[in-house]
C-alpha positions as CSV (number, residue, x, y, z in Angstrom):
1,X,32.2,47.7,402.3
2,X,30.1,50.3,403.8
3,X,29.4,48.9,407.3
4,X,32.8,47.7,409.2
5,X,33.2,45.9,412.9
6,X,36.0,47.3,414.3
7,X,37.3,45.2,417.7
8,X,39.2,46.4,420.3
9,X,42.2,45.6,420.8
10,X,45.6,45.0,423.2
11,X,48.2,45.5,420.6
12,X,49.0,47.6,417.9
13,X,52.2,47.6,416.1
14,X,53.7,47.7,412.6
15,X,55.3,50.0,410.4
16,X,53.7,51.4,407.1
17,X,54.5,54.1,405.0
18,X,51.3,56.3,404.4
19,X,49.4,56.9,401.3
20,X,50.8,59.6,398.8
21,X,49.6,63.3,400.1
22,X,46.2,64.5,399.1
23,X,46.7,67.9,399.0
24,X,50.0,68.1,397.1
25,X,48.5,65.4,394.6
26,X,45.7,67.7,394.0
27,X,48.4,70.9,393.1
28,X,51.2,68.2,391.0
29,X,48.0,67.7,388.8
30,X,46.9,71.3,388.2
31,X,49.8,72.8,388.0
32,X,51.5,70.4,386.0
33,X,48.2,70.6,383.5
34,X,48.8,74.7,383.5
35,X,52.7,73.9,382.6
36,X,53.8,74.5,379.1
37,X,55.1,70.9,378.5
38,X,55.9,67.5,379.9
39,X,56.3,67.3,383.4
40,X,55.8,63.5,385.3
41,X,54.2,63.1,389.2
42,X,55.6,60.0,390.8
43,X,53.7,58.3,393.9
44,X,50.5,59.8,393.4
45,X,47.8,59.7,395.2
46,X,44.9,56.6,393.9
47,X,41.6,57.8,395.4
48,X,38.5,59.4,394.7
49,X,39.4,62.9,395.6
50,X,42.3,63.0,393.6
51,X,40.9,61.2,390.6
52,X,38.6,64.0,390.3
53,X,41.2,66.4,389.7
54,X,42.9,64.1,386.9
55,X,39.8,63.9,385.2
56,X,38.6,67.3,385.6
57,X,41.7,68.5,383.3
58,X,41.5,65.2,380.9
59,X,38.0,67.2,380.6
60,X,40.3,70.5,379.9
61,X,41.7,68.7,377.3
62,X,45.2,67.7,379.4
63,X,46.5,64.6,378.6
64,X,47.8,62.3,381.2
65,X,49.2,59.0,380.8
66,X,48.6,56.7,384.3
67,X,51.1,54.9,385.0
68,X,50.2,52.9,388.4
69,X,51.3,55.5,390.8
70,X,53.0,58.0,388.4
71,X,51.3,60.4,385.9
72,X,53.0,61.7,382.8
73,X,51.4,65.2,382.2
74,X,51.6,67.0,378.8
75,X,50.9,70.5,380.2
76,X,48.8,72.7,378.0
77,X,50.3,75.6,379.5
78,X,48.3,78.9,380.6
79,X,45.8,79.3,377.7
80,X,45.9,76.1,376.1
81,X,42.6,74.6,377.6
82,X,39.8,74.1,375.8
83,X,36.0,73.9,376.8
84,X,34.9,70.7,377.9
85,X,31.7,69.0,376.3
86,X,30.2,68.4,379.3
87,X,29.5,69.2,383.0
88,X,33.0,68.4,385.2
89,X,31.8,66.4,387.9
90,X,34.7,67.4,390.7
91,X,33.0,64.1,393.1
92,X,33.5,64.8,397.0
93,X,36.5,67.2,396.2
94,X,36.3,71.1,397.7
95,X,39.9,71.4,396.6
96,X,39.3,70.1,393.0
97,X,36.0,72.2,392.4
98,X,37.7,75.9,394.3
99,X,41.0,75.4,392.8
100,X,40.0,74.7,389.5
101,X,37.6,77.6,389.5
102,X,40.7,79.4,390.0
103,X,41.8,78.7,386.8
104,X,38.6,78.8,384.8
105,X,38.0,82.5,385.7
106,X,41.3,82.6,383.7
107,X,40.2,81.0,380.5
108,X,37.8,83.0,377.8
109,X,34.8,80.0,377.5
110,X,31.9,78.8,379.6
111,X,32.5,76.0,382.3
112,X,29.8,73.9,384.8
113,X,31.4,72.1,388.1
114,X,29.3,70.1,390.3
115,X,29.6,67.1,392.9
116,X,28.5,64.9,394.7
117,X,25.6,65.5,397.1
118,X,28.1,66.7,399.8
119,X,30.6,68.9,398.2
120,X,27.2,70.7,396.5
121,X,26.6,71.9,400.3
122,X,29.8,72.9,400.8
123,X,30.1,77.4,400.4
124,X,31.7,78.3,397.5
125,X,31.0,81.9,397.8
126,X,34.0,82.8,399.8
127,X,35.7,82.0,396.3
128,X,33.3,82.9,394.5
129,X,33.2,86.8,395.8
130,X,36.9,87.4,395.3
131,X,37.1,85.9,391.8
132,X,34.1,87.9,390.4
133,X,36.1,91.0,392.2
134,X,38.4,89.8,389.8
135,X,36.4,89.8,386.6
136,X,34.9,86.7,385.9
137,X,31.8,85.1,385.5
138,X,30.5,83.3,388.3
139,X,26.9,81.8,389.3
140,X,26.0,79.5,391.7
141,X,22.8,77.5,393.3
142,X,20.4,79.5,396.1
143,X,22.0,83.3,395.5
144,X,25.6,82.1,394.6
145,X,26.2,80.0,397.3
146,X,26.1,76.5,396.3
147,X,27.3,74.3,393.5
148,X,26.8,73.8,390.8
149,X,29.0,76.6,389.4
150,X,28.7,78.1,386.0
151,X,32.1,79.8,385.1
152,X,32.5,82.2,381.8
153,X,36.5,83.1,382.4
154,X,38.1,85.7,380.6
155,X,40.8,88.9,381.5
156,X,40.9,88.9,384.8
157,X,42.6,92.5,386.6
158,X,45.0,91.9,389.9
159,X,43.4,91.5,393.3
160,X,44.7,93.0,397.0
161,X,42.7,91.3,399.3
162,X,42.3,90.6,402.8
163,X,40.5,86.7,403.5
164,X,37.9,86.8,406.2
165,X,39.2,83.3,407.4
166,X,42.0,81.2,406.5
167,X,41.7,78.5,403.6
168,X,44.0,77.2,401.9
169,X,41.5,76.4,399.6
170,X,40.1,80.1,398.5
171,X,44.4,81.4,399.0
172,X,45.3,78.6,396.1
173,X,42.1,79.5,393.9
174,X,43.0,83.0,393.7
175,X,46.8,82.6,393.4
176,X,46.1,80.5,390.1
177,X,43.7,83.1,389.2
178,X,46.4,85.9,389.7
179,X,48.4,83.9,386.7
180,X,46.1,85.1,384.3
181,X,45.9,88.8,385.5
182,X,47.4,91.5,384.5
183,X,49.4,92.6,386.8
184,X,50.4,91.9,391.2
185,X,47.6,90.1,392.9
186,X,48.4,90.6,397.1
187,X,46.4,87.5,399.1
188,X,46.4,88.6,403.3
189,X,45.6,85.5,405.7
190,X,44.6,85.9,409.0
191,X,46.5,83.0,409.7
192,X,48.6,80.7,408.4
193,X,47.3,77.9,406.4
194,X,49.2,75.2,405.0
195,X,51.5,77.0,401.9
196,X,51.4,73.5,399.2
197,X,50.9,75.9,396.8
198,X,53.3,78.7,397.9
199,X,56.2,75.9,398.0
200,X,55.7,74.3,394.4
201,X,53.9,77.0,392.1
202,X,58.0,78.8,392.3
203,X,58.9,76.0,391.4
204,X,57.0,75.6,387.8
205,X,58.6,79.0,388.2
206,X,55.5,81.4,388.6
207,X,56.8,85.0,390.1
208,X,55.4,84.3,393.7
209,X,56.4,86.0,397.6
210,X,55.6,85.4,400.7
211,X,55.9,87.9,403.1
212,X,54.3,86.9,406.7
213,X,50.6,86.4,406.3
214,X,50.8,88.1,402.4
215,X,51.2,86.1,399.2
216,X,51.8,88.1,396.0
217,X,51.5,86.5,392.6
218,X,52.8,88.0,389.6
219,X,50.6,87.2,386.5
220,X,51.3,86.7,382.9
221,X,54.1,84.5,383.7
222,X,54.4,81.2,382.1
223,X,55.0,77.9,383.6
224,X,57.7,75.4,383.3
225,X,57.1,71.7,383.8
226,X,58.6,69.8,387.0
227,X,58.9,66.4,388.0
228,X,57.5,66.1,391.5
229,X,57.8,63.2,393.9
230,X,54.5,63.4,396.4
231,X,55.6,62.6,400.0
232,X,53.5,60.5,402.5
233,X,50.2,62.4,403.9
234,X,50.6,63.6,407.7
235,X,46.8,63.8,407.7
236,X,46.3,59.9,406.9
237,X,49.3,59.1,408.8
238,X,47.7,60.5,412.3
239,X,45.0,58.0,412.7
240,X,47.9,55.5,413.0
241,X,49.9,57.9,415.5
242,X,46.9,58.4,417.3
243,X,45.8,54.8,418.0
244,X,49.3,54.0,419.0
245,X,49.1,56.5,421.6
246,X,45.6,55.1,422.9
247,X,46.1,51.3,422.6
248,X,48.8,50.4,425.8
249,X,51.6,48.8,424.6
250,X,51.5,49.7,420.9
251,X,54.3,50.6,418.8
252,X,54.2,52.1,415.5
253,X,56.5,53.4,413.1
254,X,55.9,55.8,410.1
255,X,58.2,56.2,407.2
256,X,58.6,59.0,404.4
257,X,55.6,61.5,406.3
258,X,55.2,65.1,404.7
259,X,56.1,67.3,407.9
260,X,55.2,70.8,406.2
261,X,54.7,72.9,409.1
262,X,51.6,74.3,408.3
263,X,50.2,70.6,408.8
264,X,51.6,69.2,411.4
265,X,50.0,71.1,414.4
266,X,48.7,67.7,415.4
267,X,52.1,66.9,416.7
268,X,52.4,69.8,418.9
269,X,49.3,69.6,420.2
270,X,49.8,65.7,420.9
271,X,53.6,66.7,422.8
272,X,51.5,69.0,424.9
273,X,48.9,66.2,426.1
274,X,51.9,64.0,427.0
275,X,52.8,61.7,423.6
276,X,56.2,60.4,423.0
277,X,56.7,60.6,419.2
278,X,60.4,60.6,417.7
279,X,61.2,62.5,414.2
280,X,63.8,61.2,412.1
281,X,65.8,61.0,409.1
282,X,65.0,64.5,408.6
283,X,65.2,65.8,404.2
284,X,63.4,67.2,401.6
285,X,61.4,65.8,398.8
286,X,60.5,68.1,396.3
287,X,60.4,71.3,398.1
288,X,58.6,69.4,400.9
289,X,59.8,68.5,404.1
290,X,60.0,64.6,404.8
291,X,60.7,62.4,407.9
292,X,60.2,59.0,409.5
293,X,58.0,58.6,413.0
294,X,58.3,56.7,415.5
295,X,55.6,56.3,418.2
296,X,54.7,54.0,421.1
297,X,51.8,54.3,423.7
298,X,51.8,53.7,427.4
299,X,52.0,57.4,428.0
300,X,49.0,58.9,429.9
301,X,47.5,61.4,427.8
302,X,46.5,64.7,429.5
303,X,44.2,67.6,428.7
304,X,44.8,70.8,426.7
305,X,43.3,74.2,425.4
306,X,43.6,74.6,421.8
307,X,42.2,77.3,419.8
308,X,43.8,80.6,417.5
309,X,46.5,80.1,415.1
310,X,46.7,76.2,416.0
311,X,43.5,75.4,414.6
312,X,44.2,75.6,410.5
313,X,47.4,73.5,411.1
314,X,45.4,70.7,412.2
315,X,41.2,70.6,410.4
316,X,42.0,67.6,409.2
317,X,43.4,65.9,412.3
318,X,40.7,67.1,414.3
319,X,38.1,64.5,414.3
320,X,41.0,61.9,415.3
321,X,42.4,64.3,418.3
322,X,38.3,64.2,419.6
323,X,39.3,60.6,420.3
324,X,42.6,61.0,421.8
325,X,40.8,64.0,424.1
326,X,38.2,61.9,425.1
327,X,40.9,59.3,426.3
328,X,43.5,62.0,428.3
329,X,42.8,62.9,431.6
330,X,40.7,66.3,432.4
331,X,38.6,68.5,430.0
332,X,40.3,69.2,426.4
333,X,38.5,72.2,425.0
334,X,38.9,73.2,421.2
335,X,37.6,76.7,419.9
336,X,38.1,79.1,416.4
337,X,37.0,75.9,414.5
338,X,34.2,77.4,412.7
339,X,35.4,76.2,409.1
340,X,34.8,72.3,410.4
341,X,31.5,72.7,410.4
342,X,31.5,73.2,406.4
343,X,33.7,70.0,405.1
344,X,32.8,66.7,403.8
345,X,30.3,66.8,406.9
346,X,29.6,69.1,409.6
347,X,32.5,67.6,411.6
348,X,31.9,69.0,415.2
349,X,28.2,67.8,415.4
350,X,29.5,64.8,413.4
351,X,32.2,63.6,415.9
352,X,30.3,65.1,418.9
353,X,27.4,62.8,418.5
354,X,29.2,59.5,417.4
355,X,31.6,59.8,420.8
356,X,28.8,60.5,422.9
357,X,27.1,57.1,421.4
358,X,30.6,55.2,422.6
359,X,30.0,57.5,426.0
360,X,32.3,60.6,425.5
361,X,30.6,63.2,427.7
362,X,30.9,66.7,425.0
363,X,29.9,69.6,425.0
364,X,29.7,71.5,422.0
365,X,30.2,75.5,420.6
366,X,29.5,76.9,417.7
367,X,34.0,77.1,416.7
368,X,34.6,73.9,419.1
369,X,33.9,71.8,421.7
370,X,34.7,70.5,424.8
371,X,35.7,66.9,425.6
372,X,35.7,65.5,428.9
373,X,38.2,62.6,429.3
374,X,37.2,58.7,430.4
375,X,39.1,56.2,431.1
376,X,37.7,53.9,428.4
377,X,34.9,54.2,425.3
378,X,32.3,51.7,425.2
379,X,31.7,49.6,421.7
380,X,29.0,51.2,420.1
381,X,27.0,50.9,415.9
382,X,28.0,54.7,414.6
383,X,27.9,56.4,411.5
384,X,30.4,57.9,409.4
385,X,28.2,60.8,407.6
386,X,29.9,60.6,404.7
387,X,33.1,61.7,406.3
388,X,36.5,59.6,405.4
389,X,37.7,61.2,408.3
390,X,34.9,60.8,410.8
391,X,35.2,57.0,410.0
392,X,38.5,56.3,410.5
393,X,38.5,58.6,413.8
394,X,35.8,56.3,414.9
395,X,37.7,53.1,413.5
396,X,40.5,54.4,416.0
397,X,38.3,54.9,418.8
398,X,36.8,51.4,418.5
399,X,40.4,49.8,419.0
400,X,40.2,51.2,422.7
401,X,37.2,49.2,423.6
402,X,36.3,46.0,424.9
403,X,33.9,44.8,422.2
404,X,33.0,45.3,418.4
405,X,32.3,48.7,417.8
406,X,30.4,48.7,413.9
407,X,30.9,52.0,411.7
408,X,27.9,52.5,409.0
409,X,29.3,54.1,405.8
410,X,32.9,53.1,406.1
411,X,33.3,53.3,402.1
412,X,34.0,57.0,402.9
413,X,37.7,56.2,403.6
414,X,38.1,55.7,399.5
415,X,37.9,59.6,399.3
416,X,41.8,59.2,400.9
417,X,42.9,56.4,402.2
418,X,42.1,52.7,400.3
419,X,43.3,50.3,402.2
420,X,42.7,51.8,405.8
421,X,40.9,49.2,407.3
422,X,43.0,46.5,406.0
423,X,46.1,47.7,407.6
424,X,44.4,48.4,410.4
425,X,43.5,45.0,410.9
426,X,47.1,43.9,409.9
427,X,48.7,46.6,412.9
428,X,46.1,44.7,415.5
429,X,46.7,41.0,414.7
């Protein structure tokens, strides 16, 4: 399945409930490993990214029964993991490979992550730096830099500092690395990126604060397991919102979506360029907050400035809100993205040059870009780059237009979202 025809399209409807969150399937895992018992995760998460995770701590010596879409988790609790035999292999996951190098700097014996050609090109030393601070172990390809990682963990002593950017990333590595010290480690943002961690580590009842753009993490504490229910994923969830707002006439609705705040930016910014999108039935899920959405197009989108504290609330909508820019009317202009340019792919050159081959006309920044609007995209052959999300942006952008538009590495979508291009077809029957 790695080269798709995508046609356009004049109608999209249908209602689906999106797959299981990726991020808060990553955390149920780990922290549920870290747990000093049994603790089960129900709707999980089945793809690649995820996987990783599972069998990174099956490597740790966890075990986890799998169940279909729910894991049963004997927790080993804080210093029950042993050495694995081999290198851990953490696939296309940043969040596996940083957060679990969180934990490693914890545990007194020698550790190798790698990945995938990708996630080795991805920076680990913004992790790396603080957690050697801290007092592990820590090398890395090309000066430190790169994976693969070689970890010898041990005692670790508490940490006050300040991040140079926000990550959630780095903020949840070092939180699970101030369980093992001895003593108050402080985590500063410079803004706010999505708390997953913040809400469910109390929960396994670790001695963690929050106070404004400071996280404070009391170590030594042991964990208690949880059952957790993983809510939909906002993130796979938007390239549905988003083609109903660029396909006239469509109409979709969204059930049981994870509206955490620090994730749904997306929604703000889309109300600002003009979208009608209704939040219901309104509850909680395990600490998370949950609703239904319900979206229809026909509404002419317009353009808007976004940049600052918006940006982290939305990197992983941003390839899909290129496309919905370069169908609103005027010049949408998107700066203090910097961090893009190190995920999966380098997603501002990535989405910049696979518009402009469907005639978007961009112009791009080192944090951004600008996207001047058109009333229509032309079908064009473009290329993923590896990127689940670069490939479904494009998928949506290829609805719009009056042709077959053919993506080249569309197998990327496994990494989040199995099934994508099925209901996608399904929604434009």
């Amino acid at each position: 399945m790695d080269r798709i025809e995508v046609r356009g399209t004049k109608s999209f409807r249908g209602e689906l409930t999106p797959p299981p969150d990726k991020s808060i399937s990553h955390r149920a895992v780990i922290f549920s490993s870290l747990a000093d018992g049994t603790g089960v995760v129900r709707n999980f998460l089945r793809a690649k990214d995820t996987e990783s995770s599972m069998h990174a701590f099956r490597a740790l010596g966890t075990d986890i029964t799998d169940e279909q879409d729910t894991l049963v988790i004997k927790g080993r609790g804080l210093h029950g993991l042993s050495e694995a035999r081999d290198v851990i292999d953490c696939g296309n996951s940043g969040t596996t490979i940083r957060l679990i190098s969180g934990v490693l700097s914890g545990n007194p014996f020698f550790s190798v992550l790698t990945g995938d050609e990708s996630l080795r090109s991805r920076p680990m030393a913004r992790v790396i730096k603080p957690l050697t601070r801290m007092g592990a172990t820590i090398i890395g390809r090309d000066d430190n830099r790169y994976p693969p990682l070689a970890i010898r963990g041990g005692r670790l002593a508490p940490l006050s500092y300040e991040m140079p950017m926000a990550s959630a990333q780095v903020k949840s590595a070092l939180l699970l690395a101030g369980l093992y010290a001895d003593g108050l480690t402080e985590i500063t943002e410079p803004a706010r990126s999505r708390d997953h961690t913040e809400r469910m580590l109390p929960a396994f009842g670790a001695a963690l604060t929050v106070d404004g753009l400071k996280v404070s993490i009391q170590g030594g504490r042991p964990l208690t397991p949880v059952d957790i229910v993983v809510p939909g994923d906002f993130s796979s969830a938007a390239f549905f919102l988003v083609a109903a707002l660029v396909v006239p006439g469509a109409e979709v609705y969204i059930r049981n979506v994870g509206m955490n705040p620090t994730r749904t930016g997306l929604l703000d910014v889309l109300g600002a360029m003009g979208a009608r999108i209704k939040t219901e039935n309104v509850r909680e899920v395990s600490g998370e907050p949950v609703a239904d959405l319900y979206c229809t197009g026909g509404s002419e989108l317009r353009a808007v400035d976004i940049g600052g504290a918006t940006v982290p609330s939305l990197i992983d909508e941003f390839p899909v809100l290129c496309v919905a820019a370069a169908l609103a009317d005027g010049v949408t202009t998107i700066r203090g993205a910097e961090e893009l340019r190190v995920k999966e792919s380098d997603r501002i050159s990535a989405i910049a040059a696979e518009l402009r081959k469907m005639g978007a006309v961009i112009e791009e920044f080192p944090d951004g870009l600008s996207i001047r609007g058109a009333e229509a995209l032309l079908p064009a052959e473009v290329d993923s780059h590896g990127d689940h999300r670069i490939a479904m942006a494009m998928a949506v952008a290829g609805l719009t237009t009056q042709g077959v538009t053919v993506i080249n590495g569309a197998s990327a979508v496994d990494i989040s979202f199995p099934g994508f291009f099925g209901l996608l077809r399904k929604f434009s029957a």
